[in-house]
C-alpha positions in Angstrom: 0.0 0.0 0.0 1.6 3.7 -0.8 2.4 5.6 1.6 0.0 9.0 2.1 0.4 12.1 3.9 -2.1 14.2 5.8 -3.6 17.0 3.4 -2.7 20.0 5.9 0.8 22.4 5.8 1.4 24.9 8.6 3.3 26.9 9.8 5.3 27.6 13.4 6.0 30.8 15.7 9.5 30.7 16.1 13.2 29.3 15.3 12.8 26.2 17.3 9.4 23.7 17.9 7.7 24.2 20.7 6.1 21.5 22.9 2.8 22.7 21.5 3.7 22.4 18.1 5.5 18.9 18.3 2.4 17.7 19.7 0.4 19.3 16.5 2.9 17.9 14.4 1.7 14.1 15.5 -1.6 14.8 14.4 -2.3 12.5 11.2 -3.7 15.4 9.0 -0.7 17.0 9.5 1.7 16.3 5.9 4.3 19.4 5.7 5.6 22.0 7.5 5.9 25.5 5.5 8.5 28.2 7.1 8.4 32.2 7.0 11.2 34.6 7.9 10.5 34.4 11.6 11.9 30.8 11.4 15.1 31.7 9.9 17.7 33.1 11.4 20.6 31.6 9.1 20.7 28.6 6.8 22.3 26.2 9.7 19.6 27.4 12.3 17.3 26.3 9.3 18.6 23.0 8.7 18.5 22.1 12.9 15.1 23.3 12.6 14.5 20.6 9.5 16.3 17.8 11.8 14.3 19.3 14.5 10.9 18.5 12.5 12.0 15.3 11.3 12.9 14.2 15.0 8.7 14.5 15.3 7.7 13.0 12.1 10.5 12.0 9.5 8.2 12.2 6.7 6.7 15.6 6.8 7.2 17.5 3.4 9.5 21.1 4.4 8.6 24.0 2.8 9.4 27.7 2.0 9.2 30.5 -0.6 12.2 31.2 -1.7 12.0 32.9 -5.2 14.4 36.0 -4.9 14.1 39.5 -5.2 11.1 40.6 -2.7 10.2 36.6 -1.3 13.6 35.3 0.3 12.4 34.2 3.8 16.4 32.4 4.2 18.9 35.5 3.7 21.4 34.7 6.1 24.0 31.8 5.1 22.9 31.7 1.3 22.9 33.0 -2.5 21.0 36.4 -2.5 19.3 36.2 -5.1 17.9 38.6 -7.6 14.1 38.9 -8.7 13.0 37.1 -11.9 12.7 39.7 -13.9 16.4 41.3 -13.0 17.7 37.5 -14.0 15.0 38.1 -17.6 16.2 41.4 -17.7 19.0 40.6 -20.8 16.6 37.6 -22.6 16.6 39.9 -25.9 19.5 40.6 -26.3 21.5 37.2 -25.0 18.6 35.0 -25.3 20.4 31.8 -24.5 22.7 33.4 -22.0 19.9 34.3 -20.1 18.4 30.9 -20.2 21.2 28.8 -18.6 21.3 31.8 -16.2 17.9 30.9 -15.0 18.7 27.1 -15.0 21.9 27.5 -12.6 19.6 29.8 -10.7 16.8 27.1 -10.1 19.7 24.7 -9.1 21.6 26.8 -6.9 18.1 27.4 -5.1 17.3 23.2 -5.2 20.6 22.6 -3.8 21.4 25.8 -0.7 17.3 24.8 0.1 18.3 20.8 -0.1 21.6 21.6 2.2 18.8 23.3 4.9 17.0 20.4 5.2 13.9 21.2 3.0 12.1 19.4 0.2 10.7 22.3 -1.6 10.1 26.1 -2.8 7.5 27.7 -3.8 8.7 28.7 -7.2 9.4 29.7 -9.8 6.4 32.2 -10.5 4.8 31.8 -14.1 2.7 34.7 -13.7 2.7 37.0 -16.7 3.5 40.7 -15.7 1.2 42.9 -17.4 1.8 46.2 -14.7 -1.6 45.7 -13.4 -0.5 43.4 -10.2 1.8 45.2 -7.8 1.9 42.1 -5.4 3.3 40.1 -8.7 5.1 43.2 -10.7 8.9 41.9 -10.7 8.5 38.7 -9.2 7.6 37.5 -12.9 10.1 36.6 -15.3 8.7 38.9 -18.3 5.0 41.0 -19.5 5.4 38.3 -22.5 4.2 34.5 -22.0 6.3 32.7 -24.1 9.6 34.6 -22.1 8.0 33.2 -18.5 7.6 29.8 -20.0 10.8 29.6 -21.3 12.9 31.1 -18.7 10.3 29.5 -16.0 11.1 26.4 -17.5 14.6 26.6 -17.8 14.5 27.1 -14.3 12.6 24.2 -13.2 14.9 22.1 -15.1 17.8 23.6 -12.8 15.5 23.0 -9.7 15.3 18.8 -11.6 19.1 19.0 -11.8 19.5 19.5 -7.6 17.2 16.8 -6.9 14.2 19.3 -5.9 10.7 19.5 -7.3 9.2 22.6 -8.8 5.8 24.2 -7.7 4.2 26.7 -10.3 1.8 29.8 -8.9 -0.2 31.1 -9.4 -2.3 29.3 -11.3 -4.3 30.4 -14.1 -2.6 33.7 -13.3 -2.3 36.4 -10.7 -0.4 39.3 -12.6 -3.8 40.4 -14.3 -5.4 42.0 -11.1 -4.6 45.0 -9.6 -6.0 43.7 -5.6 -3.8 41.7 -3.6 -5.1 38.3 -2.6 -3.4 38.9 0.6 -6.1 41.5 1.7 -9.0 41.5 -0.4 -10.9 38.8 -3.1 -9.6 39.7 -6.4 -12.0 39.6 -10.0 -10.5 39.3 -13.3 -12.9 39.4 -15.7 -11.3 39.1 -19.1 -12.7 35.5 -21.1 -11.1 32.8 -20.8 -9.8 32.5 -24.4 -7.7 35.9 -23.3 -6.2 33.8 -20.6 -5.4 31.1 -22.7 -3.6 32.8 -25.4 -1.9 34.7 -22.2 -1.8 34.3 -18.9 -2.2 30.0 -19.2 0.3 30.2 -21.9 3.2 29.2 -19.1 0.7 26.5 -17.0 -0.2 24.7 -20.3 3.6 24.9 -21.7 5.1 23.8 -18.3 1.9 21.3 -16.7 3.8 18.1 -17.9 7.3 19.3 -16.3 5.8 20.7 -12.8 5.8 18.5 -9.3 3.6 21.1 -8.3 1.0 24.1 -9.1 -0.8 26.4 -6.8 -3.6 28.3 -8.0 -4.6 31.8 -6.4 -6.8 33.3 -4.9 -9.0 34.6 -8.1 -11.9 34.6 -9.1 -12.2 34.6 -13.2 -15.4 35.6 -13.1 -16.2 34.7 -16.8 -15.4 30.9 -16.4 -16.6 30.3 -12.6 -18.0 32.6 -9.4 -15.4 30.5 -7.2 -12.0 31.5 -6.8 -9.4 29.4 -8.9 -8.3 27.0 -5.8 -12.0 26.6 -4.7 -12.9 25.9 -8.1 -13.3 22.4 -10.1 -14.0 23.7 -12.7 -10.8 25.5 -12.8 -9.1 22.3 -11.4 -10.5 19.9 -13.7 -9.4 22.2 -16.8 -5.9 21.6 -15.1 -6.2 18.2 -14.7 -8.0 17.5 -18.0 -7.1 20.1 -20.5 -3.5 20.7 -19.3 -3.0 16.7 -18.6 -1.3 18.0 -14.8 -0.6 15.1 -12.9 1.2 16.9 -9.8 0.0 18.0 -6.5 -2.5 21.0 -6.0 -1.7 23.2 -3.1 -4.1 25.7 -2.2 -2.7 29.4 -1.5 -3.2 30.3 2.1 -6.5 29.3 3.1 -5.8 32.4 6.2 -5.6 35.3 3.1 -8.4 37.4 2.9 -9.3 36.1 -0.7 -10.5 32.7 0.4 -12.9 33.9 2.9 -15.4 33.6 0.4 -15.5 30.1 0.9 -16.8 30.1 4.7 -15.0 29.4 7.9 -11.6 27.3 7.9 -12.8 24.3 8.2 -15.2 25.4 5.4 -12.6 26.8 3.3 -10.9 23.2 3.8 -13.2 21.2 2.1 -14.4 23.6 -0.3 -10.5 23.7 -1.3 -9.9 19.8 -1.3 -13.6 18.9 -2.8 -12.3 20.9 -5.7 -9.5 18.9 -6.3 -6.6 20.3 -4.0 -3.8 17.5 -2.3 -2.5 19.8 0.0 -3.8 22.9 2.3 -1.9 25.8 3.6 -3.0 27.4 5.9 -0.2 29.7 8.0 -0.1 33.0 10.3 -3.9 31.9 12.6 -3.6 29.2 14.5 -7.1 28.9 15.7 -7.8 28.7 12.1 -5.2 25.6 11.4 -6.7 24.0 14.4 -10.6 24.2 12.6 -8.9 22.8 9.4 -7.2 19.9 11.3 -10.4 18.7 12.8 -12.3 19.5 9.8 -10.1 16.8 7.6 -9.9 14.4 10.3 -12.2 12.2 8.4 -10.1 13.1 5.0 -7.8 10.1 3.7 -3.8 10.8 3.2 -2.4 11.7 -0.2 0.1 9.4 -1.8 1.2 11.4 -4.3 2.3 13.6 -1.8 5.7 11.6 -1.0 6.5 12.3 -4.3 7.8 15.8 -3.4 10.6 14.8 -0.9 13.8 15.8 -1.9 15.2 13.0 -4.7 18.8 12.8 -3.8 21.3 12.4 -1.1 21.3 15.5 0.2 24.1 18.1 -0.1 26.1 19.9 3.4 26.2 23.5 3.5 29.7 23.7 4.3 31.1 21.8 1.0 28.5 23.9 -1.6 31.5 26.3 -1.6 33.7 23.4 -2.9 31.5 23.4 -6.2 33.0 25.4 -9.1 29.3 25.7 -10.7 28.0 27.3 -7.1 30.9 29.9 -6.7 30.4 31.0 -10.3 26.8 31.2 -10.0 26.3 32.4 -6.4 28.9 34.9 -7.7 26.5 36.2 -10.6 23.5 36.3 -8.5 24.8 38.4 -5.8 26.0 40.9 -8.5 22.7 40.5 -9.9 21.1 41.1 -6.8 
């Protein structure tokens, strides 16, 4: 029989588990762990919080976003590293240059993430950049689709190279809104053959490459009244259409744009009744208590274990050792 994992992600307070948060970790719904810059204090404290984790429940899935520019929770102890569109900024001039660029950036992040301990970031971002979203703006590779999914995807394929899966967002596309999901419900009315010749352009390119996807906090309120990750409709085209055969993570099921679906627990099984594997839900821990006892009844997810990290893992100290990471940490601190 596969082994499953419990549908939930959270997140924790500090630097260190608490005795309150070990004993949350044992619950069965629980399958990953997601951390925010108030759990990092440098890459080493990072990876004895992993072990830490691990110590409670070995098979938990470790998160964090990590993209670059603007989202770096880890800052301390490894690469800085520019946004995506500072490392898209030369793709017309040195189109192939800027390419490999991208790929030793997605393997430099898979391996300094793999060296902390944790199976995965949340990137890259295949959001188009149309300079409506201020929340996406420069964390997009490029305002043209065929430049995300090619510079997107020749970062995932550095994320495959380090052993680490690769989770697209935001799914069908968060860069043509101006309201940030964060704080409000946004609507982007446009049809949905607009999105497809656009926005989906990178999510039906890239579906067959991704571990992951996460779709936002949207509604496209031509094609369906429900936000994207509440949506089947939306899920099934992704499934279906797009032949995805990854995990669905919902966004933050604490962010003011899912509170259209009803409470937590509400939220919950709207989000997994649609088609979602896993639920974040981070920053309220009232609410990840409601969504706990609201999928108690909810089986694991095998294809969950699929995420953990594929390789031996590499130590922090000896990355330095690497000709390929001193040249490339090198560029992306410039860069940065």
């Amino acid at each position: 029989m596969p082994t499953t994992l419990g549908p939930v992600m959270l997140d924790l307070e500090g630097t260190a588990l608490t005795a309150e948060e070990r004993t949350l970790l044992a619950r069965p719904e629980v399958g990953g762990v997601i951390l925010f810059a108030r759990n990092t204090e440098s890459a080493e404290q990072v990876r004895e919080l992993s072990l830490a984790i691990r110590s409670v429940r070995p098979e938990l899935l470790l998160a964090i976003d990590q993209e670059g520019g603007r989202v770096q929770r880890l800052r301390q102890g490894v690469t800085r590293l520019p946004s995506m569109a500072r490392l898209a900024a030369g793709v017309a001039r040195h189109p192939e240059v800027t390419r490999r660029l991208c790929q030793d950036a997605g393997w430099l992040l898979g391996m300094e993430m793999a060296a902390c301990g944790l199976d995965l970031s949340f990137a890259p971002v295949l959001d188009v950049d149309d300079g409506t979203s201020t929340v996406i703006g420069d964390r997009s590779f490029s305002a043209d689709p065929e430049i995300v999914a090619a510079l997107a995807g020749a970062f995932v394929n550095g994320l495959h190279e380090a052993g680490m899966v690769a989770v697209g967002k935001h799914f069908p596309g968060h860069g043509g809104v101006a309201a940030d999901s964060h704080h409000e419900l946004p609507v982007d009315p446009r049809p949905l053959e607009v999105l497809r010749q656009r926005d989906l352009v990178p999510f039906t390119r890239l579906a067959g490459r991704l571990d992951g996807i996460m779709p936002a906090h949207v509604v496209y309120s031509a094609f369906d009244s429900r936000p994207a990750g509440f949506s089947p409709v939306w899920l099934g085209l992704l499934r279906q259409s797009l032949g995805f055969k990854g995990v669905i993570f919902s966004d933050d099921l604490s962010m003011a744009g899912a509170a259209s679906a009803g409470s937590p627990g509400e939220r919950a099984l709207a989000a997994l009744n649609a088609g979602c594997d896993m639920l974040l839900v981070c920053n309220d821990r009232a609410a990840a208590t409601d969504v706990l006892d609201a999928c108690r009844q909810r089986p694991g997810v095998s294809r969950l274990t699929r995420l953990r990290y594929g390789r031996a893992r590499p130590v922090l100290s000896t990355l330095t050792a690497l000709s390929r990471w001193r040249r490339v940490h090198a560029h992306l601190e410039a860069l940065a």
